[in-house]
C-alpha positions in Angstrom: 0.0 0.0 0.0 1.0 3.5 -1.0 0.9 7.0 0.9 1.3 10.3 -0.6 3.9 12.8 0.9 2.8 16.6 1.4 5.5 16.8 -1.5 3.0 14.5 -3.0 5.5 11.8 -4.1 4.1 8.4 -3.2 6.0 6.6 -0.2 5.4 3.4 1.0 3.6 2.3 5.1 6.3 -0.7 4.9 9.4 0.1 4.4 12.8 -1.6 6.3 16.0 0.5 6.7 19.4 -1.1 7.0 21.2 1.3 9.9 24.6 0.2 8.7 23.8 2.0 5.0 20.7 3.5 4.5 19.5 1.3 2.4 15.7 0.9 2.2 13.3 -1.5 0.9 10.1 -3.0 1.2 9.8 -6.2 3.5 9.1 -8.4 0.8 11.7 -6.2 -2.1 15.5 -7.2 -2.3 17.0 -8.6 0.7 18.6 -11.6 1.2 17.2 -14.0 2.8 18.9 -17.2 4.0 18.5 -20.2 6.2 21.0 -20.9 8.9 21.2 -24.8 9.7 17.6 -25.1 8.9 16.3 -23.6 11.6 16.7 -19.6 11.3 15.8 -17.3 9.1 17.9 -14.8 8.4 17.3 -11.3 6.5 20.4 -9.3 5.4 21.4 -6.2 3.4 22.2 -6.6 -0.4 24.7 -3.7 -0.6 26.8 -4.3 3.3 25.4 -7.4 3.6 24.2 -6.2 7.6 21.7 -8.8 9.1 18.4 -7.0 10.1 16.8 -9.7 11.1 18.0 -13.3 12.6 15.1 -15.5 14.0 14.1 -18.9 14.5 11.8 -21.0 11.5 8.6 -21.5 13.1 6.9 -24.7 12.0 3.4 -26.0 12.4 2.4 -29.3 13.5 -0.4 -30.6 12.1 
């Protein structure tokens, strides 16, 4: 979903920043995303490679 700025540019509700660069995407837009040892999941910056984000897989049980 999309917002637009008093400047009226569009700007987005969801956006991540990466502290170590500035770098700024969507959630869902160009980060990496691995899997550590199959049980993390880990999000990281494409341009300083910084992890924003290092948290266990959840799995359901059915």
């Amino acid at each position: 979903m999309t917002t637009t700025t008093p400047g009226g540019t569009p700007s987005r509700k969801a956006v991540l920043f990466c502290p170590e660069c500035d770098h700024q995407s969507p959630p869902g837009g160009d980060w990496a995303v691995s899997r550590q040892d199959g049980d993390r999941t880990t999000l990281e910056c494409p341009d300083c490679g910084y992890t924003l984000v290092s948290q266990p897989r959840f799995c359901l049980l059915a």
